[in-house]
PADO-700299 format. One line per 10 residues: for each residue x, y, z of C-alpha. Coordinates in Angstrom, 2 decimals, decimal comma. Each point is the difference from the previous one (the first is absolute). Layout:
! residues N
X Y Z ~ ... .
//
This chain:
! residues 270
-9,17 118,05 149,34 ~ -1,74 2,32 2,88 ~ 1,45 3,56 0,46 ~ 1,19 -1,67 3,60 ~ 2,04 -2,94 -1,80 ~ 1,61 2,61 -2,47 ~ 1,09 2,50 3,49 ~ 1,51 -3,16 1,19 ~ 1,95 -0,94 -2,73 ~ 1,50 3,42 -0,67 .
0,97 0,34 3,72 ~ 1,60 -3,27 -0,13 ~ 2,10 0,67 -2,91 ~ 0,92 3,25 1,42 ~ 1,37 -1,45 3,48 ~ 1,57 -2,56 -2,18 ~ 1,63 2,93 -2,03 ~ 1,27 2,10 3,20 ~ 1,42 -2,91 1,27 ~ 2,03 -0,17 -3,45 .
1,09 2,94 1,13 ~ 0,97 0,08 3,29 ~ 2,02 -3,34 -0,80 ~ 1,82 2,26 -2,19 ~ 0,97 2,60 2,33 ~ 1,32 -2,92 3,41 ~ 3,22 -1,14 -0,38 ~ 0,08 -3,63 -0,98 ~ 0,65 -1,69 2,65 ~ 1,81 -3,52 -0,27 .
1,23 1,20 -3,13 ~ 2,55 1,56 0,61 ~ 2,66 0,55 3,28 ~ 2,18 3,71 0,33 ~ 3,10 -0,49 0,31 ~ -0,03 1,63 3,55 ~ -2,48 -2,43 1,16 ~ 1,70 -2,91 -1,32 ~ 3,37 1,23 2,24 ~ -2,04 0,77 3,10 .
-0,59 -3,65 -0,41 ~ 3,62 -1,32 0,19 ~ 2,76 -0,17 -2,04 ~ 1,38 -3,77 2,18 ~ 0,01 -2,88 -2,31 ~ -2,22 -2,78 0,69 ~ 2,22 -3,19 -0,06 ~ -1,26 -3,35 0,38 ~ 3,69 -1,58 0,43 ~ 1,59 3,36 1,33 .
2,72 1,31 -2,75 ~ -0,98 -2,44 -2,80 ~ -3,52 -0,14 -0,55 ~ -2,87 2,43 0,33 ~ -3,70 -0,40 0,34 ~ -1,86 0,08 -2,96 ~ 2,60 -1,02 -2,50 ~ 1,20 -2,07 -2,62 ~ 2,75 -2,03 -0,07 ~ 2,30 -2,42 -1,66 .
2,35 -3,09 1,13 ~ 1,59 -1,53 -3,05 ~ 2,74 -3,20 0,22 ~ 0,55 -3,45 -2,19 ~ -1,87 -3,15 1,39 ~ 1,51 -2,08 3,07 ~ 1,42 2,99 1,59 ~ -2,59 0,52 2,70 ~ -2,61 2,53 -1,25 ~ -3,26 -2,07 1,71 .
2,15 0,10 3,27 ~ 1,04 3,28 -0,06 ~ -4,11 0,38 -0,51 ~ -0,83 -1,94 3,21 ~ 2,44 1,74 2,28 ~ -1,32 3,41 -1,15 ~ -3,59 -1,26 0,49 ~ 1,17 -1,35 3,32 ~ 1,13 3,26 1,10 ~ -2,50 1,99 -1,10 .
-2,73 -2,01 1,41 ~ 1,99 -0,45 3,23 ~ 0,57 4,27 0,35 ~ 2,71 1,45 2,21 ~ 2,57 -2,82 -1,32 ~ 2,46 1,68 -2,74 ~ 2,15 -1,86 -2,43 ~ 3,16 0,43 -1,22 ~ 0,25 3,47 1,44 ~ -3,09 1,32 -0,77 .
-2,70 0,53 2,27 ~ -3,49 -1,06 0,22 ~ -2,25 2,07 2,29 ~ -3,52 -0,67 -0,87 ~ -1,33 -3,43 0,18 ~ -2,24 -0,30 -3,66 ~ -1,25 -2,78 -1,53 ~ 1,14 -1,86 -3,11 ~ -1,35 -1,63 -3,04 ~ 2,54 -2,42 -2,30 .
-2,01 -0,60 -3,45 ~ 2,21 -3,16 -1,00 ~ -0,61 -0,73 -3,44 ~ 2,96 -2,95 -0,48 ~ 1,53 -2,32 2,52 ~ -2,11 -2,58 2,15 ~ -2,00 0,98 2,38 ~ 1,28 -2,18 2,63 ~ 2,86 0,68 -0,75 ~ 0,03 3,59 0,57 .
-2,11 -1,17 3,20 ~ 3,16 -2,04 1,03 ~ 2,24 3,25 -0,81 ~ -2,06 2,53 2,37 ~ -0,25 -2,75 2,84 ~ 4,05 -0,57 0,37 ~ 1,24 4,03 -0,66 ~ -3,13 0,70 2,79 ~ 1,99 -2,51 2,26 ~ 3,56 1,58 -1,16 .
-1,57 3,93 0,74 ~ -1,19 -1,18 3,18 ~ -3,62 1,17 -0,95 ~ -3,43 -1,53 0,00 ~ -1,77 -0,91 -3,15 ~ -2,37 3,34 -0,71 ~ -3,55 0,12 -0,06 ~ 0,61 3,34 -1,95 ~ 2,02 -1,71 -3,08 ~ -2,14 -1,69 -2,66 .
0,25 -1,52 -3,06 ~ -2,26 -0,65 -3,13 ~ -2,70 -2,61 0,15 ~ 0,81 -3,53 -1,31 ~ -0,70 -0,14 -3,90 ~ -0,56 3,87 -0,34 ~ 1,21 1,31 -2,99 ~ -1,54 3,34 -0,79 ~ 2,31 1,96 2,18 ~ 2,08 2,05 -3,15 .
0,55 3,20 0,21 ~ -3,05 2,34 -0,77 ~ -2,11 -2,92 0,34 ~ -3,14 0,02 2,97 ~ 1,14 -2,93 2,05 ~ 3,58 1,66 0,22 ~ -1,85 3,04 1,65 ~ -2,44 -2,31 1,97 ~ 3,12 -1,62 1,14 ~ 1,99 3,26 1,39 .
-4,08 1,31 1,37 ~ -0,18 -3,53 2,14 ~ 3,26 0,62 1,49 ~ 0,54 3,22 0,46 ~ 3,42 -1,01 -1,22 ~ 2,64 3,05 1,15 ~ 2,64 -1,79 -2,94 ~ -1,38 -2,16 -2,71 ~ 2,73 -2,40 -1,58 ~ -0,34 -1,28 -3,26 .
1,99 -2,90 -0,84 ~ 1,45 0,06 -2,98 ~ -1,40 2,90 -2,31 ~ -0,27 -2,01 -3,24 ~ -3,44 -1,80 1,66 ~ -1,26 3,70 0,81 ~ 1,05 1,77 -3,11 ~ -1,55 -1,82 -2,92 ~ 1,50 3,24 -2,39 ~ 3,13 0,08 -1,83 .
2,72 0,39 2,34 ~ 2,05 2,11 -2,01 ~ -2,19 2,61 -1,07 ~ -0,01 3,18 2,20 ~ -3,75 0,60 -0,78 ~ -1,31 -3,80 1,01 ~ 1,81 0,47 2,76 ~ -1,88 3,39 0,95 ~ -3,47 -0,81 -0,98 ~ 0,15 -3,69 1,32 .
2,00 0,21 3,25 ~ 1,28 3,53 1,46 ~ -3,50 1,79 -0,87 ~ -2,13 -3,07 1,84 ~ 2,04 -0,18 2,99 ~ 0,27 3,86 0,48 ~ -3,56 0,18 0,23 ~ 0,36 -3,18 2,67 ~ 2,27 1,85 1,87 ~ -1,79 3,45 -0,13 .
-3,42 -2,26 1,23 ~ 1,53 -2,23 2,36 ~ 2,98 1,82 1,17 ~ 2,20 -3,46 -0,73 ~ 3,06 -0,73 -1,27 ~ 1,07 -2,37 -2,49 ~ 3,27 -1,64 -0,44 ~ 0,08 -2,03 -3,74 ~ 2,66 -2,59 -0,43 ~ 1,49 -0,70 -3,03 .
2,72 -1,75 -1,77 ~ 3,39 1,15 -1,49 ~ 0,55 -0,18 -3,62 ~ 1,62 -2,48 -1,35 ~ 2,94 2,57 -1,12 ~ 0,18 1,26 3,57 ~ 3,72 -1,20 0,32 ~ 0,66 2,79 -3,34 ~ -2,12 2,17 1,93 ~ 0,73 2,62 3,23 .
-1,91 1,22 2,90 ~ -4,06 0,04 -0,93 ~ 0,37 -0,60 -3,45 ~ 0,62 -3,61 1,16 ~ -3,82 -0,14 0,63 ~ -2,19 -1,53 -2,89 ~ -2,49 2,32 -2,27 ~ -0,29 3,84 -0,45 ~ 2,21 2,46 1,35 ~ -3,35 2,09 1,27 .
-0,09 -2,94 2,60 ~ 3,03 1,42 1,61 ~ -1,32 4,06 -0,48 ~ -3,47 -1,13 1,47 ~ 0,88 -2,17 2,84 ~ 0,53 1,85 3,58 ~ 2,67 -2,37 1,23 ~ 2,20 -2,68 -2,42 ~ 1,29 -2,68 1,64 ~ 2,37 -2,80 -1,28 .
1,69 -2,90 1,67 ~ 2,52 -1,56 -1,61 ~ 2,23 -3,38 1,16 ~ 3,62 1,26 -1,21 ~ 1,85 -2,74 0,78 ~ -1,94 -2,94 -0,04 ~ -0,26 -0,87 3,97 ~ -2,79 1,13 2,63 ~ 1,07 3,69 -0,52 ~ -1,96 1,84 -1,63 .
-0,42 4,15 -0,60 ~ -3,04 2,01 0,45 ~ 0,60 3,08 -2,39 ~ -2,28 3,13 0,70 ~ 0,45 1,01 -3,80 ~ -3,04 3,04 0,05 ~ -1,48 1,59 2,77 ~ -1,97 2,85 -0,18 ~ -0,62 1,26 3,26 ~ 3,13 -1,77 1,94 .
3,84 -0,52 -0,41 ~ 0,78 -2,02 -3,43 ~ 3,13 -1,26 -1,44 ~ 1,09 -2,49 2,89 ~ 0,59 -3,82 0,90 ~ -1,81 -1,75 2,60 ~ 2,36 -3,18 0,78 ~ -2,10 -3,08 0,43 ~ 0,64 -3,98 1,02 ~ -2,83 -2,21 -1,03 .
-0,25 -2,71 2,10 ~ -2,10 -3,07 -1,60 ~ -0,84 -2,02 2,78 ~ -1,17 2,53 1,96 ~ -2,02 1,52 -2,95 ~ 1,48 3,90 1,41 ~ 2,29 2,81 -1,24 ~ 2,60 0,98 2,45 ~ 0,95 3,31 -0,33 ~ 4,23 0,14 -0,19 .
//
């Protein structure tokens, strides 16, 4: 090695070490946010259905089959997808789009479902709602076609219907539940900036069971989830209850009156 070549190579590891240092001495940016910075910002939620559910957040709709939980799903897709509609009370400024990952029911079906409550809302049938291809099946939580999924459709709420076909952990245990779903989808929302709403079944003690505890699997489900929803049919007929059980950010504790009507495929809000 020439006296030049060995001049170089000290110079170069010198820069390399003052660099070292001056990295030391800046403030890390995008590491970290002051508090006063993070104020200046705002301190207004961001709700994507204005006093229920925020941007960026996880959420939960548990009730017992038959009692309306896929079109419950449409008419929130509907009205998200539709912006500046509201339902039941709650309003729906922002026009976003919508992705339903339906892993059981027929596709046609479900197709059927979207085209009557459409008709019954008095909206078109959005260009900005989508659905999973035909015969996909790698769409579980954590997985790469879930995220290529919410990437293609820039999805403002991502529904997954029902949790046991995304959460292939054992529903009971606090720490599956972390690892498998709440970690995943916190980095999907921290990425993507969407929301997800899981739906999920009751337990099949839910009539010995109150309030959230009604839901199936661990109780961190309930301390992890932004919003808990559950809709019950008390009496047998087309009424049914939407109970805001958790809430983090909004009012909690409190009934939402519903009438399902079947032909119609649409909630009415009592």
């Amino acid at each position: 090695m020439s006296l030049l070549d060995d001049l170089i190579r000290k110079r170069a590891k010198l820069d390399a070490a003052i660099q070292d240092l001056k990295t030391l001495d800046d403030p890390p940016g995008g590491l970290v946010t002051a508090f006063q910075k993070l104020v200046n910002e705002g301190t207004a939620v961001d709700w994507l259905i204005g006093g229920l559910m925020v941007k960026g957040s996880v959420n939960m709709l548990v009730a017992d089959p038959k009692v309306g939980k896929t079109t419950l799903v449409v008419q929130l897709a509907l009205a998200i997808t539709s912006g500046s509609y509201g339902i039941f009370g709650f309003n729906i400024s922002e026009c976003l789009p919508v992705l339903v990952v339906e892993a059981e029911g027929a596709r046609r079906a479900f197709a059927a479902r979207l085209a009557t409550t459409a008709r019954s809302m008095n909206v078109e049938i959005p260009t900005n709602g989508f659905i999973q291809a035909d015969g996909m099946t790698d769409f579980q939580i954590g997985s790469p076609g879930l995220e290529r999924l919410i990437a293609a459709s820039k999805a403002g709420l991502v529904v997954l219907d029902t949790l046991g076909y995304f959460h292939t952990g054992d529903e009971n245990s606090a720490t599956d539940w972390k690892k498998n779903v709440m970690v995943p989808l916190r980095k999907l929302t921290a990425k993507y900036g969407c929301s997800f709403l899981l739906v999920h079944h009751q337990t099949k003690e839910s009539q010995e069971r109150k309030g959230w505890q009604k839901g199936r699997g661990t109780a961190a489900m309930f301390g992890d989830c932004d919003l808990w929803l559950r809709m019950e049919a008390p009496d047998g007929t087309a009424k049914r209850v939407l109970h805001v059980d958790g809430n983090k950010y909004g009012r909690m504790g409190y009934e939402i009156p519903l009438s399902l009507d079947t032909v119609r495929a649409i909630f009415t809000w009592d």
